[in-house]
C-alpha positions as CSV (number, residue, x, y, z in Angstrom):
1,X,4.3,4.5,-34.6
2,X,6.7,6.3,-32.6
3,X,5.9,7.6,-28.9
4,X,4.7,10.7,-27.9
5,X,6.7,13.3,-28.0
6,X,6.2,15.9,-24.9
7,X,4.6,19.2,-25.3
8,X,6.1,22.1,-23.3
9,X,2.5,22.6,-21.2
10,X,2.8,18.6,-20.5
11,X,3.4,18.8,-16.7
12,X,2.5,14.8,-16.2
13,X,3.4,11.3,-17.5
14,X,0.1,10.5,-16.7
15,X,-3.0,11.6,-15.8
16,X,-5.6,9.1,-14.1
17,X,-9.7,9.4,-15.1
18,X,-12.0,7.2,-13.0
19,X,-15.2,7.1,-10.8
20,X,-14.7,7.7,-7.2
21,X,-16.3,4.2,-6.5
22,X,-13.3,3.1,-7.6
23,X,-10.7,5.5,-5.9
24,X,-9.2,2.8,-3.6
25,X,-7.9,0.6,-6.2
26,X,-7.1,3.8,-8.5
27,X,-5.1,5.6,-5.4
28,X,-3.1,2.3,-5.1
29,X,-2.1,2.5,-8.7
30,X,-1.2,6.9,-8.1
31,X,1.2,5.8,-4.5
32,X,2.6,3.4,-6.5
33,X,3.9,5.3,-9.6
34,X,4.8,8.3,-7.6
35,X,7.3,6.0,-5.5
36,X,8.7,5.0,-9.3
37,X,9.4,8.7,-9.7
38,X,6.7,8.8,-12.4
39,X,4.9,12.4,-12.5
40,X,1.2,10.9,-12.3
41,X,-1.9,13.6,-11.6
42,X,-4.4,11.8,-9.5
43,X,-6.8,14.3,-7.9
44,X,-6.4,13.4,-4.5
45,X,-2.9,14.3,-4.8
46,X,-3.5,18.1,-6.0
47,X,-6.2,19.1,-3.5
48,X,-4.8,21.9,-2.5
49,X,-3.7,23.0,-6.1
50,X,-7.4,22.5,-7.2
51,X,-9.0,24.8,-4.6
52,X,-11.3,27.3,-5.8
53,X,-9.9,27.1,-9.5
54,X,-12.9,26.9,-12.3
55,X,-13.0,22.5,-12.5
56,X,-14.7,22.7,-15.6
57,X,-11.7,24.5,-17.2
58,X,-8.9,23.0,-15.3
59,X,-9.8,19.5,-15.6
60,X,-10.1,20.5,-19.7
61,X,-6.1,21.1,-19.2
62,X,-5.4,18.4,-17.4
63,X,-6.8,15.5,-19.5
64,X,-6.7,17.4,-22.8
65,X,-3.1,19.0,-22.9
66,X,-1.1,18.3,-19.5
67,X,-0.4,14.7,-20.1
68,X,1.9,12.1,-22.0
69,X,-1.6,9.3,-21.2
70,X,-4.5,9.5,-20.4
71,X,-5.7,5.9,-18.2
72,X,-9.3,5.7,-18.7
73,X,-10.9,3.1,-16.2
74,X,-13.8,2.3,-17.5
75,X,-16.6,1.1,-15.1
76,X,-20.8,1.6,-15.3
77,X,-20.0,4.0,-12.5
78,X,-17.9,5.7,-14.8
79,X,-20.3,6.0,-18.1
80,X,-22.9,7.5,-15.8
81,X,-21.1,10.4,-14.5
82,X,-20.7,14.2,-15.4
83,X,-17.4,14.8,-14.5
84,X,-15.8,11.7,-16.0
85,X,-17.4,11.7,-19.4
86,X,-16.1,15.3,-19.4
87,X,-12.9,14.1,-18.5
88,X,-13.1,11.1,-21.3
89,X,-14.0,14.0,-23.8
90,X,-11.1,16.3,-23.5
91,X,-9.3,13.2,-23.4
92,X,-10.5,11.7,-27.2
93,X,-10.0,14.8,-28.1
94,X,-6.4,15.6,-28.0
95,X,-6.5,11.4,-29.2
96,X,-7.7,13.0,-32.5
97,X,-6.1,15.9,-33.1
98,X,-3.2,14.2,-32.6
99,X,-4.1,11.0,-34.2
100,X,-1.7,8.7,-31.4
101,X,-1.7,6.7,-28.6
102,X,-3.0,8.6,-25.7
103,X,-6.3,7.4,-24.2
104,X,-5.5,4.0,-22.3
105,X,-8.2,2.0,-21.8
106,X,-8.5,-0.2,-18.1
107,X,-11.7,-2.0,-17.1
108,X,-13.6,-2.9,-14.1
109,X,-16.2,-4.6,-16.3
110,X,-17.4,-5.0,-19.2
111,X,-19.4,-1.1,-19.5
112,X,-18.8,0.3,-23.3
113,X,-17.7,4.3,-22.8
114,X,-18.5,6.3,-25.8
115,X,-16.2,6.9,-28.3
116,X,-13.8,4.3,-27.4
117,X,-13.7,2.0,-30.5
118,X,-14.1,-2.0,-29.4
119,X,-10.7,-2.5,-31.5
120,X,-8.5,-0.5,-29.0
121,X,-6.8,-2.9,-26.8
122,X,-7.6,-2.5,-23.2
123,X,-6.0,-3.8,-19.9
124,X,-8.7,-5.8,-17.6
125,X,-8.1,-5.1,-14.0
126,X,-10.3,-7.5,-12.8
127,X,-7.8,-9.9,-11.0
128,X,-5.0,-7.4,-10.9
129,X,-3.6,-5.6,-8.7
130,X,-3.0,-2.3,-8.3
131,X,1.0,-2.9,-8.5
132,X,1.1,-4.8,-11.6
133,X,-0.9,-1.7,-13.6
134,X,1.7,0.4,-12.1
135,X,4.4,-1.8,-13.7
136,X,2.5,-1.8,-17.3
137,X,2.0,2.0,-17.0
138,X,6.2,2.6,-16.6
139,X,6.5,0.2,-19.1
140,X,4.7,2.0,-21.3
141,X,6.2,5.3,-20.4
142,X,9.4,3.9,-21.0
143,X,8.6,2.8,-24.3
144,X,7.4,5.8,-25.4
145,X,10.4,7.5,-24.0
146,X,12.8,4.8,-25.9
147,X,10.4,5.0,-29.5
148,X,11.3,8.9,-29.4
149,X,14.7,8.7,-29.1
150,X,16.1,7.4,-32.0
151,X,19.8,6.8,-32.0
152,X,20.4,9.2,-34.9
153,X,19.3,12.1,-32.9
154,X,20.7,13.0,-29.4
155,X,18.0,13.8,-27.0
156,X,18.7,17.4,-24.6
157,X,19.6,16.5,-20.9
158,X,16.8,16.8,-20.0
159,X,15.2,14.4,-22.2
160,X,18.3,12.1,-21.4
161,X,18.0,12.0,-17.3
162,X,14.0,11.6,-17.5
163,X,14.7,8.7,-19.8
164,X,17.1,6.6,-17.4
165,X,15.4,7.5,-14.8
166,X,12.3,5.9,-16.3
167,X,14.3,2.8,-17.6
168,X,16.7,2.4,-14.3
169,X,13.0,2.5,-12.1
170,X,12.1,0.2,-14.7
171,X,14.8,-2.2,-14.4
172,X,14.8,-2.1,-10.4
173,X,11.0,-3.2,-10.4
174,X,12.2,-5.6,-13.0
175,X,14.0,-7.6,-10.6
176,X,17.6,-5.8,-10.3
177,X,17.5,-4.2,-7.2
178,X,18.6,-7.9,-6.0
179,X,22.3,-6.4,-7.6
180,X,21.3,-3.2,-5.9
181,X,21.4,-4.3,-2.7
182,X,24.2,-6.7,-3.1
183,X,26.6,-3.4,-4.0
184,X,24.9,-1.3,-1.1
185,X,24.5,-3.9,1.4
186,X,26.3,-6.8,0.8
187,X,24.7,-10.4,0.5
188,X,21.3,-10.3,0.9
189,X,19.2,-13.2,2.6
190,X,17.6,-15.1,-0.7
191,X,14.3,-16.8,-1.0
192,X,17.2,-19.9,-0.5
193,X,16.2,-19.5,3.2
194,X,13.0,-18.9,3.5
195,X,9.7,-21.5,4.0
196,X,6.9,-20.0,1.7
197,X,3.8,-20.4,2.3
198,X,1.9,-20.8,-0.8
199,X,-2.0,-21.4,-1.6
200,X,-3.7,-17.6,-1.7
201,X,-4.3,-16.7,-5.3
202,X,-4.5,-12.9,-5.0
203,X,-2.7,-10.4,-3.0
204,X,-1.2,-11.5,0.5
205,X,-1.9,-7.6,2.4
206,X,-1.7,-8.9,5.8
207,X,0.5,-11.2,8.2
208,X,0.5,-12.0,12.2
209,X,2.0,-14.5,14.5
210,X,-0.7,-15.9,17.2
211,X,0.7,-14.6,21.1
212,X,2.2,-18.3,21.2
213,X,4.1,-18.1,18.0
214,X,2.6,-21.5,16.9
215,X,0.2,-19.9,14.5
216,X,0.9,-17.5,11.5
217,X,-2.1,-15.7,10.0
218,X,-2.5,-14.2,6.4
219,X,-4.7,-12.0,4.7
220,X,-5.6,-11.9,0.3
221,X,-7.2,-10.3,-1.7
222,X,-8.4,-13.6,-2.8
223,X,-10.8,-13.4,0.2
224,X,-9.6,-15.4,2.3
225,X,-7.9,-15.4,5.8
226,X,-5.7,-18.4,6.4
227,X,-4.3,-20.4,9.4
228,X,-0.7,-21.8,8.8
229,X,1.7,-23.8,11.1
230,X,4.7,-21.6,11.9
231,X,6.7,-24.9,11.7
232,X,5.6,-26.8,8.9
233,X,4.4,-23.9,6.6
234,X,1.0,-26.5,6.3
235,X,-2.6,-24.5,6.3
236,X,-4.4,-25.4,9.3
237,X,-7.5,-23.3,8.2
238,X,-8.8,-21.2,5.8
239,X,-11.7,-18.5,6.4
240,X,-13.7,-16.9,3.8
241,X,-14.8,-13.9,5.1
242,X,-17.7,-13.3,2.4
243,X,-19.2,-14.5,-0.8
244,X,-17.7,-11.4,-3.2
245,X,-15.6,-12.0,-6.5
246,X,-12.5,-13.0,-5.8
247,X,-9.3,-10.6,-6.6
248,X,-12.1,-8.3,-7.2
249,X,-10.0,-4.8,-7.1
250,X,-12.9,-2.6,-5.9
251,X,-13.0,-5.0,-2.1
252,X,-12.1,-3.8,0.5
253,X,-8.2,-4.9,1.3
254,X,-8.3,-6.9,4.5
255,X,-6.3,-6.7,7.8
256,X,-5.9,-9.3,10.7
257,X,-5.0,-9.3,14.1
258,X,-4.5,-11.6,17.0
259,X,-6.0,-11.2,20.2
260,X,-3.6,-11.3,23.4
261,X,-5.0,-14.4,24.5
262,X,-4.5,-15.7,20.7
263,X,-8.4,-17.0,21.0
264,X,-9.6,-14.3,18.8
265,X,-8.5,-13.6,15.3
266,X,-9.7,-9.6,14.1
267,X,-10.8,-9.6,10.5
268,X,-11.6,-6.8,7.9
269,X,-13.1,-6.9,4.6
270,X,-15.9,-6.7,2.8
271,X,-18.4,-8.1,5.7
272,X,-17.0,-5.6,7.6
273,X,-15.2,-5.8,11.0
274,X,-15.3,-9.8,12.6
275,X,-14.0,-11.3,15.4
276,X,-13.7,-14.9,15.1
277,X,-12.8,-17.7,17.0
278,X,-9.1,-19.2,15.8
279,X,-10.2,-22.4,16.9
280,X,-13.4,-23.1,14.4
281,X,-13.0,-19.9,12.2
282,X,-16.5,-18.9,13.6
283,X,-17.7,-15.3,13.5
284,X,-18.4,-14.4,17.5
285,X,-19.2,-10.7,16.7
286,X,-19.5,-8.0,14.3
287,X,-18.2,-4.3,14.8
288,X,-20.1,-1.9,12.8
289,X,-20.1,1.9,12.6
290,X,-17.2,3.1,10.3
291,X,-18.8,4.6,7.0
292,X,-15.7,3.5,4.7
293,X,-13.4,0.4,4.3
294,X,-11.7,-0.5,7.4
295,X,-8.2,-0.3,6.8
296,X,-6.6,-1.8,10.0
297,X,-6.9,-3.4,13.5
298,X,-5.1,-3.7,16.5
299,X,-6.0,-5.4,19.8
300,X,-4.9,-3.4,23.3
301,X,-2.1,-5.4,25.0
302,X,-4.5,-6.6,27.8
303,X,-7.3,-7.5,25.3
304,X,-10.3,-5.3,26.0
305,X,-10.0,-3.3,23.6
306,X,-9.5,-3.0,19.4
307,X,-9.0,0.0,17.4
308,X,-9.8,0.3,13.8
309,X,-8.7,2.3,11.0
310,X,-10.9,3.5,8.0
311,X,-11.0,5.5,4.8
312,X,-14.0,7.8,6.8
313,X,-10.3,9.4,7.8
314,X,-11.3,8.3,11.6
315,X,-9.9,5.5,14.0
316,X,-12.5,3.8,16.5
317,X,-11.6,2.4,19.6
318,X,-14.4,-0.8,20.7
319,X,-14.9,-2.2,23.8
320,X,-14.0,-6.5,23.0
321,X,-17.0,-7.5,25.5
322,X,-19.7,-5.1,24.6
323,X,-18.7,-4.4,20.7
324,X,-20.0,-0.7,21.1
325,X,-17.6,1.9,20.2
326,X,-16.0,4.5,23.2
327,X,-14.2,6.6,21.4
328,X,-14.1,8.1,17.8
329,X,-10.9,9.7,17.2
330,X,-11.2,12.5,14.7
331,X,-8.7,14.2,13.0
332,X,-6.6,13.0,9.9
333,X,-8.1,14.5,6.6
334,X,-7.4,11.4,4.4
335,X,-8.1,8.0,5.3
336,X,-6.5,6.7,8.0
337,X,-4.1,3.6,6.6
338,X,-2.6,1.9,10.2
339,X,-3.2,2.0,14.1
340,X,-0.9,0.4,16.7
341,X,-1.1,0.2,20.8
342,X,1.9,1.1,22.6
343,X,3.5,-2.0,24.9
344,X,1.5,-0.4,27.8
345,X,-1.9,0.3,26.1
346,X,-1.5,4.2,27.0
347,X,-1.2,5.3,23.5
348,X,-2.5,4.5,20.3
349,X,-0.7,5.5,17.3
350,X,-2.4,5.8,14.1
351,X,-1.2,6.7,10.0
352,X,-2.9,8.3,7.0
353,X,-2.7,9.6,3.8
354,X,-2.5,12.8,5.2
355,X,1.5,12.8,5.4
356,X,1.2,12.5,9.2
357,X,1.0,9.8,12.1
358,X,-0.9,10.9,15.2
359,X,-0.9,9.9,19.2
360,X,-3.8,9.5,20.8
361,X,-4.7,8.8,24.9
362,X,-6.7,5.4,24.9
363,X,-8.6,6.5,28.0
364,X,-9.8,9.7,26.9
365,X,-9.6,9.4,22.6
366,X,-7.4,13.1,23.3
367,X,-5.4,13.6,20.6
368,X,-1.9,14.2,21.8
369,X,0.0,15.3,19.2
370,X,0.9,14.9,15.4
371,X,4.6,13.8,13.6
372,X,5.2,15.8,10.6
373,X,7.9,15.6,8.0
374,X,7.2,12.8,5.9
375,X,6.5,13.8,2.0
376,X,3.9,11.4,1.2
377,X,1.4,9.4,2.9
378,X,2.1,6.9,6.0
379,X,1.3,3.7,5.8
380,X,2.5,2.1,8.8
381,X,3.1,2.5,12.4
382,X,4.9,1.0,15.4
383,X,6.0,1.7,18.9
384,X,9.2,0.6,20.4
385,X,9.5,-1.8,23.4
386,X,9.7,1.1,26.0
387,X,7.1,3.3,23.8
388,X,9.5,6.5,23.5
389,X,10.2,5.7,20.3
390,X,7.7,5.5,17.4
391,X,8.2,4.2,13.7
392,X,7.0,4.9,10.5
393,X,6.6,4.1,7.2
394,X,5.6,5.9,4.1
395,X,5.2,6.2,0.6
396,X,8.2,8.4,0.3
397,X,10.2,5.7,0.3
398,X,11.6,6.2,3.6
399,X,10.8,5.0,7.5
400,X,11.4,7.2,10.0
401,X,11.8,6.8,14.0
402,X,10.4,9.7,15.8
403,X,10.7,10.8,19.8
404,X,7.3,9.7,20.9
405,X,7.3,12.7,23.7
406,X,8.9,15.7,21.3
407,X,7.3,14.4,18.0
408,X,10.4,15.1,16.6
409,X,12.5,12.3,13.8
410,X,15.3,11.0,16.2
411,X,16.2,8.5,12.5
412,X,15.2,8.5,9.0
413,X,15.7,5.2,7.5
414,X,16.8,4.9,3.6
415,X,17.5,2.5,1.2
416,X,13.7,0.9,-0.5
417,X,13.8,2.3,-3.4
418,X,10.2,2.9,-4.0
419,X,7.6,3.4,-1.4
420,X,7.9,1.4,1.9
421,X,4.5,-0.1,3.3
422,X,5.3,-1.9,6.3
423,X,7.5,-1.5,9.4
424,X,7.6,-3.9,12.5
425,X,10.2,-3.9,15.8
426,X,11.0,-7.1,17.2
427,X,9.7,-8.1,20.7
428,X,13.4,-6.6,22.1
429,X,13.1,-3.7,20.5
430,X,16.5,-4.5,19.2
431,X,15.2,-5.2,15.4
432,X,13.0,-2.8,13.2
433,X,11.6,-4.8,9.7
434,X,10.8,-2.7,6.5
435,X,8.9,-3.6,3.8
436,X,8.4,-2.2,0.3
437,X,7.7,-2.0,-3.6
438,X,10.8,-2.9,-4.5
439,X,10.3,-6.2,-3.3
440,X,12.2,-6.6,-0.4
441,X,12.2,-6.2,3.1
442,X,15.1,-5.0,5.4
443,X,16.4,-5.6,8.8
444,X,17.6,-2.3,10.7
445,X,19.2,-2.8,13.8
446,X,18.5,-0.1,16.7
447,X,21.8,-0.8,18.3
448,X,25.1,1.3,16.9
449,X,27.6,-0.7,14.6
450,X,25.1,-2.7,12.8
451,X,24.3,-2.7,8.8
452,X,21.1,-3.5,7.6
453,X,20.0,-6.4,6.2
454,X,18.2,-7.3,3.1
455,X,15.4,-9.9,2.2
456,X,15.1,-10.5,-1.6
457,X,13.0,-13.0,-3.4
458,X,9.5,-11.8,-3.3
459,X,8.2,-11.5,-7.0
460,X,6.4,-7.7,-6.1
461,X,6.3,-5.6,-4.0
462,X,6.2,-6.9,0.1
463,X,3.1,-5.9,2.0
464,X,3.4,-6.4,5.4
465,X,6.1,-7.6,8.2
466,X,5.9,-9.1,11.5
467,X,8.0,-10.8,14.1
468,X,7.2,-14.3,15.6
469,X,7.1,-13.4,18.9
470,X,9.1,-16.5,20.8
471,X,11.5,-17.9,17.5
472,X,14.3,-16.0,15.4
473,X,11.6,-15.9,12.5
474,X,10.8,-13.1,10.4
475,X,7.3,-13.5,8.6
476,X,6.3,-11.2,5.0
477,X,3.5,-11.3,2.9
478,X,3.7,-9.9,-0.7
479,X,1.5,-8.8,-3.6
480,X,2.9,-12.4,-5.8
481,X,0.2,-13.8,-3.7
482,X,2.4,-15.5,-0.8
483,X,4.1,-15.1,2.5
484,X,7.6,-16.1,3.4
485,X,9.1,-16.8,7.0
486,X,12.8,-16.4,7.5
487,X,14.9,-18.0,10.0
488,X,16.7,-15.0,11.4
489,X,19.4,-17.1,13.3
490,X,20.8,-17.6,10.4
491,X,22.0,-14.3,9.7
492,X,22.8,-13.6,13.2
């Protein structure tokens, strides 16, 4: 059976059908593929395209004629809904009429959907993460885009740049964007230098060195936070945060933080918001009053206070002694995806889907202003050493460094190819650390004169960044389930 070929109303590769219990893993999968240049519709993308049309009738369109595929994820939150069985309808079908591949099956469990045969091959996503989906669903496209092509017939242009682009995407996530960056950027630093950490079996979201630099914390997917010695790469301790299904793609993804005094260790996930003592693992207090998944946490530089970051599209600043909230800071109109203090504790930056980062006063919660230009959403945040300078990172597969007073981009960073999660300065401020889905993270220097850097020999796509805070060491965690410390004196 050949591929698809495109019809002239198809506007997507793909469209996405699932229950909004669900939309965090789902929206994980949409970033992704949009940063591999694949034309995916995932509702929260076309919010403003949707307004006040007839949903009945434009959601006919989009799952039974505006598509290459249709990804079904099946769930029992899915079989019991309106909206998505009417989705699943238009999608079967244009299935039938057409009598191809075009209804692909993903599931959360083990619910049966209507009209989907037990003989059609499905993906389980249980274990999987939202990255590696991404991967099968370009692979797939570029299959199709290969089957339809045969070499007796020469596609139109059009046909021919949509197809390398697919396969060169392809063949970057495959593992050659190592060659990449050796023609851009000369030898990169390979996993040759670099003490992993190994031991998590899901996705490593989260890394942080203890004030001391002793201590390295992760984060997984697996559930668990561990301890690690910065020295030795050997797990002092692991916490499990709460009994849940491990790699379960519906929990929450956790975050971590340190306090100052590196006597508390900040943890998010599925119990919520815990601050736990480093020393036993023990929970000392619980912060609750988001109504979504917390996303992120910081600690202020002088310790008495945390802010949070949730998909409610809010960020809450606590008071560390009391655990009540002060301030609710209102104002992003997606969820909010990263929060960082300023050196000084004066500001608090935060990121969201929303395309923008905001400033915020931490005495008052005022909003002070927002930093527009990035195409996509933010994922990450971090202020400079002296705090005029403020960096981002964002799906668009750029970072950009803005003029905290003027909002304006003083830098935009390129080279990820794909979207970039993570972005870190060094304790200097001399050193800014990128991270992205093309598996690598990069070394931008804020002095004139100075290439970047490249990190290659993650397996997927790198998570998070940090810097130890006393040694030349350069910490990432990565969706192949590890984290990776490299000795930056050796690149010096």
């Amino acid at each position: 059976m050949t591929g698809p070929a495109p019809s002239k109303s198809e506007r997507y590769d793909v469209c996405l059908s699932y229950a909004s219990e669900q939309g965090a893993y789902v929206g994980r999968v949409a970033s992704d593929l949009r940063s591999r240049g694949v034309r995916v519709y995932y509702d929260q993308f076309e919010t403003v395209n949707t307004w006040g049309k007839d949903l009945y009738q434009h959601l006919s369109r989009i799952y039974g004629d505006s598509s290459r595929y249709c990804v079904v994820f099946a769930s029992k939150d899915y079989a019991r809904k309106v909206i998505t069985n009417h989705e699943l309808r238009n999608a079967q079908s244009r299935a039938l009429s057409e009598n191809r591949e075009y209804v692909l099956p993903a599931r959360f469990d083990d619910t049966k959907l209507p009209g989907i045969p037990a003989t059609i091959a499905y993906i389980d996503l249980r274990g999987m993460a939202p990255s590696v989906l991404a991967e099968h669903i370009q692979a797939k496209l570029a299959g199709a885009e290969l089957a339809r092509s045969p070499s007796s017939s020469v596609p139109d242009p059009s046909t021919r740049y949509r197809l390398w682009m697919i396969i060169a995407a392809a063949l970057v996530f495959a593992g050659f964007v190592t060659a990449v960056a050796l023609h851009v950027y000369g030898s990169p630093t390979t996993s040759a230098n670099a003490l992993v950490l190994t031991g998590h079996t899901g996705e490593v979201t989260a890394v942080a060195f203890s004030p001391d630099g002793e201590t390295i914390a992760t984060a997984s997917r697996d559930l668990t936070v561990r301890l690690w010695d910065t020295s030795t790469g050997q797990t002092i301790r692991i916490i499990a945060p709460a009994p849940q299904s491990p790699n379960d793609p519906t929990t929450p993804v956790p975050a971590i933080a340190f306090s100052p005094d590196g006597k508390t260790l900040a943890t998010t996930g599925s119990d919520g918001i815990a601050l736990r003592n480093t020393a036993t693992g023990k929970t000392t207090r619980t912060l609750a009053g988001h109504t979504g998944e917390v996303t992120a946490v910081a600690f202020s530089p002088d310790g008495e206070t945390i802010a949070t970051a949730s998909r409610d599209h809010t960020v809450r600043l606590w008071d560390t002694t009391t655990g009540k909230t002060t301030h609710i800071l209102a104002g992003h109109t997606r969820e909010v995806t990263a929060v960082a203090f300023s050196r000084n504790g004066g500001m608090l930056a935060s990121a969201s889907g929303d395309d923008t980062a905001r400033l915020w006063d931490t005495a008052t919660g005022k909003f002070i202003r927002a930093f527009v230009g990035h195409r996509s959403a933010v994922f990450a945040v971090a202020f400079s050493r002296t705090g005029d300078t403020l960096a981002t990172a964002s799906d668009d597969g750029t970072a950009r460094l803005w003029d905290t007073a003027s909002a304006q981009t003083v830098r935009t960073l390129t080279g990820h190819r794909g979207a970039v999660y993570a972005v870190a300065y060094s304790l200097d401020g001399t050193d800014l650390a990128t991270a992205g889905a093309d598996r690598t993270a990069r070394l931008w220097s804020t002095l004139p004169g100075r290439d970047p850097r490249t990190f290659a020999g993650h397996k997927r796509a790198v998570l998070a960044v940090a810097f130890n805070p006393h040694k030349q060491i350069l910490a990432t965690a990565s969706a192949d389930g590890t984290a990776r410390l490299w000795p930056l004196g050796q690149i010096e």
